[in-house]
C-alpha positions as CSV (number, residue, x, y, z in Angstrom):
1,X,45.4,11.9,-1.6
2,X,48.0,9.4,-0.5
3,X,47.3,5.9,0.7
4,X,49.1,7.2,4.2
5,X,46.5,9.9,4.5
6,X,43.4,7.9,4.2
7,X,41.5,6.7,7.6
8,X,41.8,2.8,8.3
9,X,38.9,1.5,9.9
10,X,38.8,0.8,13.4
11,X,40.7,-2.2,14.1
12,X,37.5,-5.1,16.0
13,X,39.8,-4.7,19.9
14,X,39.8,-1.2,19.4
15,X,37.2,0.9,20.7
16,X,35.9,3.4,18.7
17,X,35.0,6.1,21.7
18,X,37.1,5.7,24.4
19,X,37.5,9.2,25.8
20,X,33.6,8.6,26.4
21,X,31.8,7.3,29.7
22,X,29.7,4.6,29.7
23,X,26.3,7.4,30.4
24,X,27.7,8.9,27.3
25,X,27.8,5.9,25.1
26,X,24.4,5.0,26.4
27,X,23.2,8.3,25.4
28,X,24.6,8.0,22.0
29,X,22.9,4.6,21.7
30,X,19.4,6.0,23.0
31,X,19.4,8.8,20.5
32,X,20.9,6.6,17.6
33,X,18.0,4.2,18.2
34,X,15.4,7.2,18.9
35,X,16.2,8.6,15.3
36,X,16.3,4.9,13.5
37,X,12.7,4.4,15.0
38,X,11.5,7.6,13.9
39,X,12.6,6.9,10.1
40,X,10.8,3.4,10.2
41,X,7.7,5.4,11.5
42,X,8.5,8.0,8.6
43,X,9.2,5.4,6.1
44,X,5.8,3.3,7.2
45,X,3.8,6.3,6.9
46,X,4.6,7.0,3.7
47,X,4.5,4.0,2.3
48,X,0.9,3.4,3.7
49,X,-0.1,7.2,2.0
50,X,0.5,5.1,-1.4
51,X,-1.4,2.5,-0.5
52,X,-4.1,3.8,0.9
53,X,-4.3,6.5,-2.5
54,X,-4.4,2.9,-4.7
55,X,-6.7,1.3,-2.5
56,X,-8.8,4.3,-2.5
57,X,-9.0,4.9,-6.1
58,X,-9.7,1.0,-6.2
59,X,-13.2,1.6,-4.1
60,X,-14.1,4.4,-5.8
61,X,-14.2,2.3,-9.2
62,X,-16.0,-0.4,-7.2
63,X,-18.6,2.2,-5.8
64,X,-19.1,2.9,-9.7
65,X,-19.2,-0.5,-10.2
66,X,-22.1,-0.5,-8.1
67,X,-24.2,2.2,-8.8
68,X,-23.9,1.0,-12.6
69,X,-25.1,-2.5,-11.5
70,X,-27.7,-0.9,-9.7
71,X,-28.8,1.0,-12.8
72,X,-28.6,-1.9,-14.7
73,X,-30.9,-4.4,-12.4
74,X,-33.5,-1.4,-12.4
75,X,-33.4,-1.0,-16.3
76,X,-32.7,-4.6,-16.9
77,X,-36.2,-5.1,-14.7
78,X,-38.2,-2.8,-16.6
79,X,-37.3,-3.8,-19.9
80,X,-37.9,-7.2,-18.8
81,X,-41.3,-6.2,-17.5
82,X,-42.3,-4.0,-20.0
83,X,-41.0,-5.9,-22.5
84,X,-43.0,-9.3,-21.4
85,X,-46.1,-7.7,-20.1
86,X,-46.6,-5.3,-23.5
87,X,-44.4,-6.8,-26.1
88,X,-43.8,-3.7,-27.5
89,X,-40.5,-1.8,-29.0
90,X,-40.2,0.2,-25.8
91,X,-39.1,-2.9,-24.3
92,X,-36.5,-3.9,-26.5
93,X,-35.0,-0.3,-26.1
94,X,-34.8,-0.6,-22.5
95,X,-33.1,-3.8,-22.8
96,X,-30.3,-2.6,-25.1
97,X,-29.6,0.4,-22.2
98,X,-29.6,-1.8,-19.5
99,X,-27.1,-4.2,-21.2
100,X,-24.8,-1.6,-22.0
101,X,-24.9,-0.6,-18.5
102,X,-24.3,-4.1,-17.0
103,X,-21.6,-4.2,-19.5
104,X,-20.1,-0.5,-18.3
105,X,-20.3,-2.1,-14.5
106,X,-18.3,-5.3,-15.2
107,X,-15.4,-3.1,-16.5
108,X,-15.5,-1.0,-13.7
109,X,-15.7,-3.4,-11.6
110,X,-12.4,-5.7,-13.0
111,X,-10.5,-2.3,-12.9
112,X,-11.7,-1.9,-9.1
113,X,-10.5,-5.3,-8.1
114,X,-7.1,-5.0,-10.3
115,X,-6.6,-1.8,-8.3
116,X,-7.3,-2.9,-5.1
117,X,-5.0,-6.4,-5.7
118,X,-1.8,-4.3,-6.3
119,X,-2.4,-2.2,-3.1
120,X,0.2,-3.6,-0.3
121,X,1.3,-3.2,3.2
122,X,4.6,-1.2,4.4
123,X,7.0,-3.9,2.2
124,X,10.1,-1.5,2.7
125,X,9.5,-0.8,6.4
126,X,8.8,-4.7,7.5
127,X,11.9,-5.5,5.6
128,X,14.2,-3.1,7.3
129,X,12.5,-4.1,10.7
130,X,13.3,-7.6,10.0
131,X,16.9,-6.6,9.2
132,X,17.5,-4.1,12.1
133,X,15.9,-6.9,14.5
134,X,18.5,-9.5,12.7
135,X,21.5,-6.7,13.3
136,X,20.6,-6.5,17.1
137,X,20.3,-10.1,18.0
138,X,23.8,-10.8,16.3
139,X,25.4,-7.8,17.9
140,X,24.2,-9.4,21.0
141,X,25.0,-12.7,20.4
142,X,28.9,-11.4,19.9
């Protein structure tokens, strides 16, 4: 391909359409802003599928976080009472199992809060907004 046969790009005092009415152009426009619209609204909705998955997955280890601490304040509490009222071995053993289950709720508890600290809003979609908004008010300002 020669250099002759390549297209230049529209010169800035050229129009680009000028076989085309003014209705037409505003058509054009309409439908060109209609379809950029409807990809932010695509865009946003799956980037808030994501999040929503991570935050999601993020309660569900913090509902296990809490049925383990609930577990554990109920075991913890008989061991305690058993333990104090009878002084017996029965109590130490209930004490060991609720421990282990206070310790099992702290770790699914961190993971619950890590998970739901990396879930984030639309990032990709607010950015392009911000950019398309930026694009518009210097196209009018020309």
């Amino acid at each position: 391909m020669s250099t002759t046969d390549r297209m230049e790009p529209p010169s800035a005092t050229e129009p680009i359409a000028p076989e085309k009415s003014l209705p037409e152009l505003l058509s054009e426009l309409s439908n060109d802003f209609s379809g950029l619209v409807t990809t932010h609204i695509d865009l946003a909705k799956v980037e808030i599928k994501e999040e929503v998955a991570k935050a999601g997955k993020g309660a569900g280890l913090l509902s296990g976080a809490a049925v383990s601490a609930l577990l554990a304040i109920l075991l913890l509490s008989f061991a305690a009472a058993w333990g104090l009222s009878e002084i017996v071995p029965e109590g130490v053993a209930f004490l060991i199992v609720g421990l282990v289950w206070a310790a099992v709720a702290a770790v699914l508890g961190l993971s619950g809060r890590q998970r739901l600290a990396e879930a984030k809003g639309p990032e990709k979609t607010v950015e392009e907004v911000k950019e398309d908004a930026e694009w518009l008010r210097q196209q009018k300002n020309k």
